[in-house]
C-alpha positions as CSV (number, residue, x, y, z in Angstrom):
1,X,-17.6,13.8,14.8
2,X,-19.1,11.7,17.6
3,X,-18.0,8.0,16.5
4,X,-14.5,9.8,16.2
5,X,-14.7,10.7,19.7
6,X,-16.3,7.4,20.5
7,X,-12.9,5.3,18.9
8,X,-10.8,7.5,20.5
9,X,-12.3,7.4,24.0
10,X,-11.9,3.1,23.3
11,X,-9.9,1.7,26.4
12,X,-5.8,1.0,25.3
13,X,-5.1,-2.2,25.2
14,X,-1.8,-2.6,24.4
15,X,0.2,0.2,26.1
16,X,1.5,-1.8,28.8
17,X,2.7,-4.5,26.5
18,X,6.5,-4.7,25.2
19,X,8.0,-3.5,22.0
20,X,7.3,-5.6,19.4
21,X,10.5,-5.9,16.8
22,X,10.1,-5.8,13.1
23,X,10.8,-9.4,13.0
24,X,8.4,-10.4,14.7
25,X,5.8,-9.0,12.6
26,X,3.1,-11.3,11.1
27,X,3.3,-12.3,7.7
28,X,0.9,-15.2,5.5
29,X,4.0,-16.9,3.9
30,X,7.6,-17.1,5.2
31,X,9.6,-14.2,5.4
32,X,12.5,-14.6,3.3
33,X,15.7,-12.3,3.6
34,X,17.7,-10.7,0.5
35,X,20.7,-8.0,0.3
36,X,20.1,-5.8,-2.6
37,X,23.5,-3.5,-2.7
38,X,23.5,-3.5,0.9
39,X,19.6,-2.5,1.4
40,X,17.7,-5.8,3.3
41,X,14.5,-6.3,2.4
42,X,12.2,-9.1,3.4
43,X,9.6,-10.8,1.4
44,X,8.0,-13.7,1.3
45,X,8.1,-16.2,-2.1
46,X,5.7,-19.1,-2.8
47,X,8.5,-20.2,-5.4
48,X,7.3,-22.5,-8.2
49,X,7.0,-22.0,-11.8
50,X,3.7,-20.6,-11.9
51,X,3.2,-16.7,-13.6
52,X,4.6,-14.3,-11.6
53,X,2.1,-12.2,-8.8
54,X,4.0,-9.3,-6.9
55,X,2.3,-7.3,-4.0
56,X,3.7,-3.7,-3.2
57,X,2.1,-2.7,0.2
58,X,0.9,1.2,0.7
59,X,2.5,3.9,3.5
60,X,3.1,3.2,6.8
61,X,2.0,-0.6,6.1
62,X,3.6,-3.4,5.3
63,X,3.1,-7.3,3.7
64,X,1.0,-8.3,6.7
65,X,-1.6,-6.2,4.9
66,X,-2.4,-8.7,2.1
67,X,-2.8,-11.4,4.5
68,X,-6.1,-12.5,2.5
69,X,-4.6,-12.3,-0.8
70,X,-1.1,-13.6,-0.8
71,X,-1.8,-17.5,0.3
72,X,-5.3,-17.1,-1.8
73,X,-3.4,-16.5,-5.0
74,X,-0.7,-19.4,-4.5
75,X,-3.1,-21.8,-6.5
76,X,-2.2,-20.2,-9.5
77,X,0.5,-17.7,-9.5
78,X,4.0,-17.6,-7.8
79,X,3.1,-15.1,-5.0
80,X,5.4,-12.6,-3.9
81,X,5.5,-9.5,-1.8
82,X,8.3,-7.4,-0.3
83,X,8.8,-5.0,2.5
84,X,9.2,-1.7,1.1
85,X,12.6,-0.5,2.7
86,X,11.3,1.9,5.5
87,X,8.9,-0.3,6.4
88,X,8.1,-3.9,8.0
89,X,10.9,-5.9,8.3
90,X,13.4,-4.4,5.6
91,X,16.1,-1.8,6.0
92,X,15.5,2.0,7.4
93,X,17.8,3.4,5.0
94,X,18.4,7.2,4.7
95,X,17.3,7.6,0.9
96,X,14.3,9.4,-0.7
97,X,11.7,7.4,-0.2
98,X,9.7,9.0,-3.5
99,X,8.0,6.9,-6.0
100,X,10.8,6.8,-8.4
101,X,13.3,5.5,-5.9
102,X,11.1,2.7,-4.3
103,X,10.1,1.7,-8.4
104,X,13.9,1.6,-9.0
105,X,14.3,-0.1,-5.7
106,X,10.9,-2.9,-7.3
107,X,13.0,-3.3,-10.3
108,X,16.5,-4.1,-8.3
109,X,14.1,-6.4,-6.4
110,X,12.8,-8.4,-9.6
111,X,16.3,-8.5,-11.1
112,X,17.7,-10.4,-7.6
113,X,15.1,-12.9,-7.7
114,X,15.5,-13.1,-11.7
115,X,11.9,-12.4,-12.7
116,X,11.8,-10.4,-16.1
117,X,8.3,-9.6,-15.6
118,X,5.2,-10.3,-13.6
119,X,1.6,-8.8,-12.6
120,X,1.9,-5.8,-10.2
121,X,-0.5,-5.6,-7.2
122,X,-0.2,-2.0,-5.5
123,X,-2.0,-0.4,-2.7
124,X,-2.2,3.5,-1.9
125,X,1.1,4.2,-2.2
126,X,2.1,1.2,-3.1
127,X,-0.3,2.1,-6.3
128,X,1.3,5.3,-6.9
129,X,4.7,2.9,-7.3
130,X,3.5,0.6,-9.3
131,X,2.3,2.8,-12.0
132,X,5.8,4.8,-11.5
133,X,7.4,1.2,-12.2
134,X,5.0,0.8,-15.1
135,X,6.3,4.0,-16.7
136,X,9.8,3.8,-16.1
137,X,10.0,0.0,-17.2
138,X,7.2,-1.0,-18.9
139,X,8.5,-4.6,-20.3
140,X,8.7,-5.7,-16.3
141,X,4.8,-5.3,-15.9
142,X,2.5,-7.6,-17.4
143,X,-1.0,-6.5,-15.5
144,X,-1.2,-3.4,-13.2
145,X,-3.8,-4.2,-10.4
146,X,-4.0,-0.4,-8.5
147,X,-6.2,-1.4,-5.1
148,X,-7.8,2.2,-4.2
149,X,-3.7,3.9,-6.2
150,X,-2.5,7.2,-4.5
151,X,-1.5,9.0,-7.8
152,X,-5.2,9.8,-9.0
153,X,-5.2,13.1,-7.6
154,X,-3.6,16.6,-8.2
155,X,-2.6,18.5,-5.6
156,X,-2.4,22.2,-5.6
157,X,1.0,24.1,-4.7
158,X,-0.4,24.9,-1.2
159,X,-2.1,21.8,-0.2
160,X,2.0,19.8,-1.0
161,X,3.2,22.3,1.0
162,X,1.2,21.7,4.0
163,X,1.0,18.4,3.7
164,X,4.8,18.3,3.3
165,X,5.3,20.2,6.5
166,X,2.8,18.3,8.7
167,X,3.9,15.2,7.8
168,X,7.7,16.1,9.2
169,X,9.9,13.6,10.3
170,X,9.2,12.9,13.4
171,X,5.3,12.5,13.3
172,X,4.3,9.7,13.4
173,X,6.2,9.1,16.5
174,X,3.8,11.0,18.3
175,X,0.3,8.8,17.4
176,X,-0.1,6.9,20.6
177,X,-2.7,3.6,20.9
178,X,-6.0,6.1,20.6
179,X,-4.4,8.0,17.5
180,X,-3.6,5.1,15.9
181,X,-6.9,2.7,16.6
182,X,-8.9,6.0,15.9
183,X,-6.9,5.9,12.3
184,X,-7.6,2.5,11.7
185,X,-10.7,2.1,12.4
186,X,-12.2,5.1,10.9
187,X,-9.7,6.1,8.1
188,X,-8.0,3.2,6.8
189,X,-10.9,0.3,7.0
190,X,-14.1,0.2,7.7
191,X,-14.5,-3.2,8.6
192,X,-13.0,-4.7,12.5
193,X,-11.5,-8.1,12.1
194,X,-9.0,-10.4,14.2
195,X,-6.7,-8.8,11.2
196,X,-7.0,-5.5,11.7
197,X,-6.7,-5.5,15.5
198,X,-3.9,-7.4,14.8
199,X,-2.6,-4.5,12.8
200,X,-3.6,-2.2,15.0
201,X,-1.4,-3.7,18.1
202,X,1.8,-4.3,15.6
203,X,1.8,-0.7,14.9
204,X,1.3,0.3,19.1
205,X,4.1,-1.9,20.0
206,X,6.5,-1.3,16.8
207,X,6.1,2.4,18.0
208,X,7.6,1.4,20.9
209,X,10.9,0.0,19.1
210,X,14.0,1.6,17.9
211,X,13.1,0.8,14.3
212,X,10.3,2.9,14.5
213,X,12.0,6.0,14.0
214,X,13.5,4.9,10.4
215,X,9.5,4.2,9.4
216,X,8.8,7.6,11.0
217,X,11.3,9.1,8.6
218,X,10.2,7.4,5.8
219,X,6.5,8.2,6.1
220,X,7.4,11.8,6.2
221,X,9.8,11.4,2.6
222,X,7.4,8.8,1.1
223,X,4.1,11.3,1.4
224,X,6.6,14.4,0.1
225,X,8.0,12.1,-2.4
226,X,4.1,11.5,-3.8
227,X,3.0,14.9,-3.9
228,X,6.2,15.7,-5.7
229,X,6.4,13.1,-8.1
230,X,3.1,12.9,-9.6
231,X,1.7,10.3,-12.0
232,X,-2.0,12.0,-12.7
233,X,-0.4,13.7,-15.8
234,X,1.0,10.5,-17.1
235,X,-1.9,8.0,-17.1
236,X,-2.9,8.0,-20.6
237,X,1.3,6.9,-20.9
238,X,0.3,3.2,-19.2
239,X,0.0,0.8,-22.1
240,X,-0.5,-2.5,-19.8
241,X,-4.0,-4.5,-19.2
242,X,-5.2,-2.4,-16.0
243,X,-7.5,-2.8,-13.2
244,X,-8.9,-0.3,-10.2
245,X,-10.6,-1.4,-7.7
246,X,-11.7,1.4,-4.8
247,X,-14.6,0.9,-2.3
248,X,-17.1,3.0,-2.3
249,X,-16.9,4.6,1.0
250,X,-12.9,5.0,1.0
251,X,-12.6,8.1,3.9
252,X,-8.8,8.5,2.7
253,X,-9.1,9.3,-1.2
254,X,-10.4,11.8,-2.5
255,X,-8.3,13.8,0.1
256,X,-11.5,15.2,2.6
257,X,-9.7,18.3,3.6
258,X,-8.0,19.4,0.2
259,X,-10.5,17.5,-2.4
260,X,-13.4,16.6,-1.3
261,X,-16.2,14.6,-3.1
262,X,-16.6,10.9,-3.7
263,X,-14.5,8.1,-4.5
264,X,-16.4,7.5,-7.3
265,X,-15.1,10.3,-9.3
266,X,-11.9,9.8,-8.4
267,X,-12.2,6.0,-9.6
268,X,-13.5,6.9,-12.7
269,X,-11.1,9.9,-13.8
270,X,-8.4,7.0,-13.6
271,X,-10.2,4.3,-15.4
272,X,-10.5,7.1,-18.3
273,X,-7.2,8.3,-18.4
274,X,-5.5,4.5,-18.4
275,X,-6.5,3.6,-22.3
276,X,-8.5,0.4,-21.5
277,X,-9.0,0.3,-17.6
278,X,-11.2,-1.6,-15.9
279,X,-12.6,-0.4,-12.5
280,X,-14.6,-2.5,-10.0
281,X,-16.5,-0.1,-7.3
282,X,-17.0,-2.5,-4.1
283,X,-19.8,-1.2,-2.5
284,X,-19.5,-0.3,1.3
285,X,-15.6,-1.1,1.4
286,X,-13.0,1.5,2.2
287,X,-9.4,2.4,1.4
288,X,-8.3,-1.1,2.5
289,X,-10.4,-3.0,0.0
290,X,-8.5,-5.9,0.1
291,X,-9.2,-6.5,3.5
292,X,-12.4,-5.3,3.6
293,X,-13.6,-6.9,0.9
294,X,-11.4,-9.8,-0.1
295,X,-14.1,-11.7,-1.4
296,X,-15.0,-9.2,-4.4
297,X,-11.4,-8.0,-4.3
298,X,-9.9,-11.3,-4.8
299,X,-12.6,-12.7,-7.4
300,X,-11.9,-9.6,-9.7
301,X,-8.6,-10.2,-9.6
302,X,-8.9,-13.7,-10.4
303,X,-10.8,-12.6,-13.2
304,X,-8.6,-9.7,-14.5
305,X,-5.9,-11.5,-14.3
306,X,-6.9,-15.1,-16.3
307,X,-8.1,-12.0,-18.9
308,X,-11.5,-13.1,-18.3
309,X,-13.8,-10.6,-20.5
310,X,-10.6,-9.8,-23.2
């Protein structure tokens, strides 16, 4: 309880500043603009005609997340990574925001840029997508990376329904600067970079914006869309070359209020229900591996994906 108290007693910093638009949100590579049947969504594109590498960010986050992955992997893949429509810089559309509708939403995405396939990097959420994409179209994925996957869990009737009625519309639009560095800093990583404070002052001053309320909405739809769309049933379905990586000392998954336990389990109830699976455990990292690890993250990557070990 007390470092809680401590992060949240920490000075703001960045309550006096001015909105920040989505646009102006930071990302590695160039953001890139596309209509897809009248959604925008931004991404960014190495180009070239190296394989194929795309990123799918988790809730409430968006492509600035993988800023230590998406340049690091231009050496030998065609790096891409969109905005999730909700989120970042792409369009606040009213739609349903579940797992089925952003995979279909992935799918339009590939087909604009005219990529049949490639390897599918997802977060969290963004995890929880990507296997939804892997089992609605499984000829468009040709690895499945799942960086600490929402999806691994099953969720009694009770604990959806709470979460589904906490998590209302208009949440998030209530998490001022101490909510949201307290969140940060001991929920979502566990490490404090020029990154993450970074993070942490897009998301106090995109609160401040107009846009904010469409990322409020989808926040609230995309965390009912999970719990009503699960995947945890379907695992043993996935019939790609898979790899989990979860640090050992993620505070977000298991759930601490409705599942309890260690990551551990969690991590290894999903490498045995994916036939084949590989799982990497990074000691000490949290639910944003990738950024609090990138070292290990991105070297088992690396390896998984040149099929190092096959």
């Amino acid at each position: 309880m007390f470092p809680l108290l401590a992060l949240s007693a920490f000075a703001s910093k960045y309550h006096t500043m001015p909105a920040m638009s989505p646009e102006e949100l930071y990302t590695p590579l160039d953001r890139q603009m596309l209509d897809l049947d009248g959604l925008q969504i931004a991404y960014v594109d190495s180009g070239g005609d190296k394989p194929p590498l795309l990123f799918i960010h988790g809730l409430s986050s968006y492509m600035g997340f993988w800023e230590y992955q998406l340049q690091e992997f231009t050496s030998t893949h065609r790096v891409i990574a969109l905005d999730l429509p909700g989120y970042g810089s792409s369009s606040r559309p009213d739609a349903p925001m579940t797992p089925p509708w952003y995979a279909e939403t992935v799918a339009g995405f590939m087909d604009a840029l005219e990529l049949d396939s490639a390897a599918v990097v997802g977060h969290s959420m963004g995890g929880q997508i990507a296997i939804t994409l892997t089992l609605d179209h499984p000829e468009r994925v040709d690895r499945l990376v799942l960086s600490a996957p929402a999806g691994l869990e099953r969720f009694n009737p009770g604990a959806a329904r709470w979460m589904k009625d906490w998590w209302h519309e208009g949440r998030a639009m209530h998490s001022g600067e101490s909510e949201v560095r307290t969140a940060f800093l001991a929920a979502v990583f566990n490490t404090h970079d020029e990154g993450v404070e970074r993070l942490i002052e897009e998301r106090v001053r995109l609160g401040k914006h107009e846009a904010f309320k469409g990322t409020s909405v989808a926040v609230s739809r995309s965390i009912a869309g999970m719990v009503d769309h699960p995947v945890a049933d379907r695992l043993g379905e996935i019939d790609v070359p898979t790899l989990i990586v979860f640090g050992t000392d993620d505070h977000m998954i298991p759930n601490p209020i409705f599942t309890g336990g260690r990551t551990k389990r969690i991590a290894e109830q999903g490498r045995d229900a994916i036939p084949g699976a590989r799982l990497v455990l990074v000691p000490g990292a949290g639910h944003t591996v990738h950024h609090d690890a990138p070292g290990e993250f991105n070297r088992a990557v690396a390896e998984f994906l040149a099929g190092a070990g096959e």
